[in-house]
Structure formats: C-alpha cells, structure tokens
MDTraj code that builds the backbone (N, CA, C; nanometers):
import mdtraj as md
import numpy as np

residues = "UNK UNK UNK UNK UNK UNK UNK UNK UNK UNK UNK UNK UNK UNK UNK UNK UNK UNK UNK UNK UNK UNK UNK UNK UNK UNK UNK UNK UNK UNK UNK UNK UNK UNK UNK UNK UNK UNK UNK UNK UNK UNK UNK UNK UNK UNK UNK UNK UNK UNK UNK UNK UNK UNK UNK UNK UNK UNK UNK UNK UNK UNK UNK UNK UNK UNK UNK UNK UNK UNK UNK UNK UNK UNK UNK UNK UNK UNK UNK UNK UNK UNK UNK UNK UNK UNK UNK UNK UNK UNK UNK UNK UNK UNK UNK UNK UNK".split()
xyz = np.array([
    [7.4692, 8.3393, 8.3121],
    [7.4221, 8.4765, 8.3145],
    [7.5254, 8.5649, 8.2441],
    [7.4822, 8.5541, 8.1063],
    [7.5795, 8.6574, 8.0304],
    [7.6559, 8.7953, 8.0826],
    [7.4874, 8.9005, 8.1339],
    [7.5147, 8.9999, 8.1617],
    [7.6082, 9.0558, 8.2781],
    [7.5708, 8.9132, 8.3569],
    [7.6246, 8.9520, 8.4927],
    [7.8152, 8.9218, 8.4422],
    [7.8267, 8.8302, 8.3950],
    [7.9553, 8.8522, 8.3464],
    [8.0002, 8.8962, 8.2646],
    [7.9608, 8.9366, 8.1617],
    [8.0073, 9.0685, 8.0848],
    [8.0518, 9.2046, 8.2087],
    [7.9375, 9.2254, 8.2565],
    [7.9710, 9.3801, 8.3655],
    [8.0781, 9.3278, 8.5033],
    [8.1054, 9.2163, 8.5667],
    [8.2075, 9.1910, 8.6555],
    [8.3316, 9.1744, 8.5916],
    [8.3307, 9.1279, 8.4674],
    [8.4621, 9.1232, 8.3687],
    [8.5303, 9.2589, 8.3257],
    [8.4430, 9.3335, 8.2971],
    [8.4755, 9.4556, 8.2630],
    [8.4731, 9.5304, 8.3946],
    [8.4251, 9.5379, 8.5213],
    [8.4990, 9.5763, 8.6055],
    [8.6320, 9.4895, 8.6875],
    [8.6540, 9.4023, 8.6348],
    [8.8301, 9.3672, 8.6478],
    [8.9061, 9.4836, 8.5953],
    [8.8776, 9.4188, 8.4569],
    [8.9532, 9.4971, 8.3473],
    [8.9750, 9.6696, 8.4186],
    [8.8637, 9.7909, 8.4238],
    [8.8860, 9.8668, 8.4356],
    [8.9647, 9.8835, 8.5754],
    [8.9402, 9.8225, 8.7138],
    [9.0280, 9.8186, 8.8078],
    [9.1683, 9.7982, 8.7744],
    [9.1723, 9.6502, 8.6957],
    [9.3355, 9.6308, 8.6701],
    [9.4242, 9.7285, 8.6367],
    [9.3400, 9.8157, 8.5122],
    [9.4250, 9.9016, 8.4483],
    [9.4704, 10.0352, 8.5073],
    [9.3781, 10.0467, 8.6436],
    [9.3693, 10.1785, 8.6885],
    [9.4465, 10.1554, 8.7703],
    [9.4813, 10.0115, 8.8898],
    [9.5585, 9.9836, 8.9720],
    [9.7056, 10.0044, 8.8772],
    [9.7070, 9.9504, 8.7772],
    [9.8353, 9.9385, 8.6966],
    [9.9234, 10.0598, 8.6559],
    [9.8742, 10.1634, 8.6126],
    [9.9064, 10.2990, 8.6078],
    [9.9509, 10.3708, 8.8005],
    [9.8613, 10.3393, 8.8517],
    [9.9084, 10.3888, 8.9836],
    [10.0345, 10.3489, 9.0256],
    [10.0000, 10.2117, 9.0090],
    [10.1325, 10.0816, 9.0528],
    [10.2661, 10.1691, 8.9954],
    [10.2696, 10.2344, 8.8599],
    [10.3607, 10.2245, 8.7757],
    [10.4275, 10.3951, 8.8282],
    [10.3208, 10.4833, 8.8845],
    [10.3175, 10.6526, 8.9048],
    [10.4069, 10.5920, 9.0529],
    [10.4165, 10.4960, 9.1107],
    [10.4726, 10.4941, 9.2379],
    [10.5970, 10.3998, 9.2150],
    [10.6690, 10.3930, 9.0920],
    [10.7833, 10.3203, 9.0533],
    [10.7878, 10.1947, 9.0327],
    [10.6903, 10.1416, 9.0302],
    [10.6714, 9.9412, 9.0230],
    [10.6793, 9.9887, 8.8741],
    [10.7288, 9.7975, 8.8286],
    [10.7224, 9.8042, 8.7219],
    [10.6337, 9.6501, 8.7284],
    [10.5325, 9.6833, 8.6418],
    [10.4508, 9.5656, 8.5953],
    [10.3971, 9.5317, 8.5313],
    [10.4233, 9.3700, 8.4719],
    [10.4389, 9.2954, 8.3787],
    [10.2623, 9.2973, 8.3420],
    [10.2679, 9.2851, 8.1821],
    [10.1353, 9.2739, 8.1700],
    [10.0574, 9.2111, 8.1811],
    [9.9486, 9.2085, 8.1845],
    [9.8705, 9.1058, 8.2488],
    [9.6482, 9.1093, 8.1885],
    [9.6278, 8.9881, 8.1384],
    [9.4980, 8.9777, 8.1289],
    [9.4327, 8.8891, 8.1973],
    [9.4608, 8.9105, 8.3458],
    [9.4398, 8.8144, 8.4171],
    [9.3893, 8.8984, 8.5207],
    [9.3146, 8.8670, 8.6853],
    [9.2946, 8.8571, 8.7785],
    [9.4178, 8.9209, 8.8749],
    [9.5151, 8.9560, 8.8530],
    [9.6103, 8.9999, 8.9069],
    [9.7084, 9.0375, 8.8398],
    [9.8406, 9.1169, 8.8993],
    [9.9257, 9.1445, 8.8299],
    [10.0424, 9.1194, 8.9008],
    [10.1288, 9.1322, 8.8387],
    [10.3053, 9.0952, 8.8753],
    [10.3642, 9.2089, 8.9042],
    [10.4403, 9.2413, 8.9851],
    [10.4924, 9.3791, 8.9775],
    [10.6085, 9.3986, 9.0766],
    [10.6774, 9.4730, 9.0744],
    [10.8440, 9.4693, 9.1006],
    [10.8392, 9.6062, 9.1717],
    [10.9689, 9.6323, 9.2455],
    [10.9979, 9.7946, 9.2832],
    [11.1572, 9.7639, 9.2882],
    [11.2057, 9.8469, 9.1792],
    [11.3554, 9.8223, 9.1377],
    [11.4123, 9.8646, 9.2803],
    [11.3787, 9.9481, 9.3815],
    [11.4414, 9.9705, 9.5078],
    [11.4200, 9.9093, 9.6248],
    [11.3311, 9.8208, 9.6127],
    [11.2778, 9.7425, 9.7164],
    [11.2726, 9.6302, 9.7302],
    [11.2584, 9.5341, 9.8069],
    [11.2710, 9.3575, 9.8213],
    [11.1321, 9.3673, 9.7985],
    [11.0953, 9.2612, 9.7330],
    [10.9340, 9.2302, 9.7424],
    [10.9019, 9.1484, 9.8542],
    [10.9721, 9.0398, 9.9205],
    [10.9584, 8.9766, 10.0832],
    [10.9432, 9.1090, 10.1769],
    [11.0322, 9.2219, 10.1541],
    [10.9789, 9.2984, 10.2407],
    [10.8717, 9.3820, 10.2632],
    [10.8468, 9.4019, 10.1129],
    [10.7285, 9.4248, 10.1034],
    [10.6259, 9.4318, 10.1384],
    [10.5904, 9.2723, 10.1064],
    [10.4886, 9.1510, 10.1079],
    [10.4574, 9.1774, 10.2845],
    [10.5732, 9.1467, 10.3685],
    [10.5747, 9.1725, 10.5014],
    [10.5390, 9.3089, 10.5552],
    [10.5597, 9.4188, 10.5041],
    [10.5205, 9.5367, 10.5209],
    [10.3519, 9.5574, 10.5208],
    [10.3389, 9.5127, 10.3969],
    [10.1788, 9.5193, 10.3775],
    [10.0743, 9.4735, 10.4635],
    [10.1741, 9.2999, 10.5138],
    [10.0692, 9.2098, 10.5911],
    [10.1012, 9.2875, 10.7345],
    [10.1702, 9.3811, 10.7699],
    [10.1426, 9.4130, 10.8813],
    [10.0530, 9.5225, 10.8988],
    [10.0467, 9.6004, 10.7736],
    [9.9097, 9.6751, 10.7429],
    [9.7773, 9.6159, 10.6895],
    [9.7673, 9.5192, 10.6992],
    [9.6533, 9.4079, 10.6957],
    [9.6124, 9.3892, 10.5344],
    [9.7154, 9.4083, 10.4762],
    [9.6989, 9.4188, 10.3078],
    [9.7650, 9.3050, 10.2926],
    [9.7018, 9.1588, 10.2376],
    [9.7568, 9.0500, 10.1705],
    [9.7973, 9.0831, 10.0306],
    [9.9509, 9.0396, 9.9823],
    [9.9779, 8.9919, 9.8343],
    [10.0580, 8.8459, 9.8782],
    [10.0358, 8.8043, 9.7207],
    [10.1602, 8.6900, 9.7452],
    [10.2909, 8.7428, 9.6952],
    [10.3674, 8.6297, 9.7943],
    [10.5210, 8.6762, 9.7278],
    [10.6131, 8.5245, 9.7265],
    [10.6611, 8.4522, 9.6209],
    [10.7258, 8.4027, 9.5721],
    [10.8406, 8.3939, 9.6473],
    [10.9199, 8.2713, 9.6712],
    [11.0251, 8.2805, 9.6537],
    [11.1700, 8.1652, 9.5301],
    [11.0493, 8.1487, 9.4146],
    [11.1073, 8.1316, 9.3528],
    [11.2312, 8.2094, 9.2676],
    [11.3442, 8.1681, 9.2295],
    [11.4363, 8.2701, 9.1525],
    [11.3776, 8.3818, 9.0774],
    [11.3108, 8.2890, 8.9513],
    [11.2614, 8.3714, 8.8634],
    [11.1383, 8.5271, 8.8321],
    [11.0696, 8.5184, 9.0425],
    [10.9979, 8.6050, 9.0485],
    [11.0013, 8.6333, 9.1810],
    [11.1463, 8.6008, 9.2387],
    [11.1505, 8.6592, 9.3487],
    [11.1363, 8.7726, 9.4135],
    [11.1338, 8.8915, 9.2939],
    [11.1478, 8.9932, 9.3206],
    [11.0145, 9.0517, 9.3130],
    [10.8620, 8.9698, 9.2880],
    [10.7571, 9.0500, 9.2082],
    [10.6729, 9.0296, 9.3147],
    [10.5945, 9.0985, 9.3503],
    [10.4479, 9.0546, 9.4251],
    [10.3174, 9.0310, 9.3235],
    [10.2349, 8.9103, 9.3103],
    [10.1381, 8.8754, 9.3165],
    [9.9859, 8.9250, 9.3468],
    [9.9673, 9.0725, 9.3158],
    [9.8616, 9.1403, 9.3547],
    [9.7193, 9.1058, 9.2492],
    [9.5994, 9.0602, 9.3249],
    [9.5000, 9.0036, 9.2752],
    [9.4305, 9.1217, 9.2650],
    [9.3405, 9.1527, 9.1871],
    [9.2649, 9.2191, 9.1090],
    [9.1432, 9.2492, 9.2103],
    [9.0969, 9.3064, 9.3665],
    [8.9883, 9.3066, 9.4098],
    [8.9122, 9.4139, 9.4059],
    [8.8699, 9.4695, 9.4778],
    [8.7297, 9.6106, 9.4480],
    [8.8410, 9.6941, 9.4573],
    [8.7661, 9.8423, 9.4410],
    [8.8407, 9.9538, 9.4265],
    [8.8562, 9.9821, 9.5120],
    [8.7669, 9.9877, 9.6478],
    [8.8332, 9.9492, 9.7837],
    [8.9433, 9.9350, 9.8262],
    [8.9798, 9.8039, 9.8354],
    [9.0619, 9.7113, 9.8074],
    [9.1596, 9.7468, 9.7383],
    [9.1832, 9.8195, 9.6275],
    [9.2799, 9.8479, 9.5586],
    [9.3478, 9.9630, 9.6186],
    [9.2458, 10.0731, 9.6235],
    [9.2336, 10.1893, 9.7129],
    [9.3523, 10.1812, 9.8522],
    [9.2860, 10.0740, 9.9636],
    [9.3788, 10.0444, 10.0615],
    [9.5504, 9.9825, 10.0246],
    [9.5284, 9.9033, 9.9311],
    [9.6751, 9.8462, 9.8834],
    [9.7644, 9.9948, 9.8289],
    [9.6878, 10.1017, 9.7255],
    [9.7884, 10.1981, 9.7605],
    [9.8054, 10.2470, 9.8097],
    [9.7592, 10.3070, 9.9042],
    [9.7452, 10.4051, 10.0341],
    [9.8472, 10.2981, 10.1136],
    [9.8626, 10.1573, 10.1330],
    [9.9896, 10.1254, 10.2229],
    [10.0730, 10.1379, 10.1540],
    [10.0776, 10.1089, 10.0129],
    [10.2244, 10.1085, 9.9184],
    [10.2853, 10.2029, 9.9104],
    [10.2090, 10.3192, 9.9428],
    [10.2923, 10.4808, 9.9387],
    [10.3011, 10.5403, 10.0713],
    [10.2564, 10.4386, 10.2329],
    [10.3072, 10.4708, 10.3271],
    [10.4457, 10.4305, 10.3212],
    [10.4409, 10.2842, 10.3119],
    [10.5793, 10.2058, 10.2986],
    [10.6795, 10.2588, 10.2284],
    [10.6695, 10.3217, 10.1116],
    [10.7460, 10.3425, 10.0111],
    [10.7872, 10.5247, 10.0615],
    [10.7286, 10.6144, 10.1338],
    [10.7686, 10.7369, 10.1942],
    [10.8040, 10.7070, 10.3308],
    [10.8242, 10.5841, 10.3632],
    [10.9167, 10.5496, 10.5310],
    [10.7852, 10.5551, 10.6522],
    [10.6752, 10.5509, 10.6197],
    [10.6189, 10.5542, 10.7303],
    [10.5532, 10.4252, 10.7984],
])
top = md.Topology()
chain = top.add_chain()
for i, resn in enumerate(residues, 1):
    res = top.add_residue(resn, chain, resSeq=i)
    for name in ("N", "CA", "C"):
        top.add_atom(name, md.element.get_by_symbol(name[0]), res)
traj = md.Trajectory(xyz[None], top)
C-alpha cells in the first residue's frame, strides 16, 4: 500500500524534525538522523540520569552504556502525543521539578 506509506513516512519525517528543533531550543544536541529516532545529548546532564528521570515519569528512551554513546539517549520517533509528553517531562526535569 503505497499511499499508506508514503503519508506514515512523511509523518515520521515531519515529527522527527519538529521533535528535533525542540530537542535542540531545550539545549540537547542531536545528531542527525533519517531514521525512526534520534540520538541526542545534554552537555549538562548524564543521560542514565536522564533516561531514569523520564522512566519515572512514565516516558521510555533507551540509554546505552556503551563508551561511545554513553552520553546520548535513544529517542524513537512516536505520535505527536508522544513526543508532546517526552517534552513536557524533558523541561520538567531540566527546570528541577
């Protein structure tokens, strides 16, 4: 079904990019990405703590603890919803609350 994936593809795309700019207005820095998710860092913050912060606000990412991306969370690409709630905790966490 062409159509149907043409229009769910292109709503990735436009989520990704809109999550990505937000991501970036709240100090993450993140790596680019044409994929389903993105990589993304907070030069002031642990990403384990993060990661832990979130899941106690019921917001899953992954988080690595390999060297090379220890520092990034793993955020998958879901509805705007979904995206919606992930910043609304990222900018509780990130203003101390």
């Amino acid at each position: 079904d062409e159509a149907w994936f043409t229009k769910t593809r292109d709503a990735v795309v436009d989520t990704r990019e809109g999550l990505v700019l937000t991501l970036e207005d709240l100090g993450f820095e993140v790596l680019p990405s044409q994929a389903n998710f993105v990589f993304a860092r907070h030069p002031g913050r642990d990403a384990a703590e993060l990661a832990a912060q979130l899941r106690e606000r019921k917001v899953l990412v992954r988080h690595f603890r390999q060297p090379r991306i220890a520092q990034y969370l793993r955020i998958s690409i879901g509805t705007r919803d979904q995206c919606t709630a992930l910043v609304g905790a990222l900018r509780d966490i990130l203003s101390g609350g």
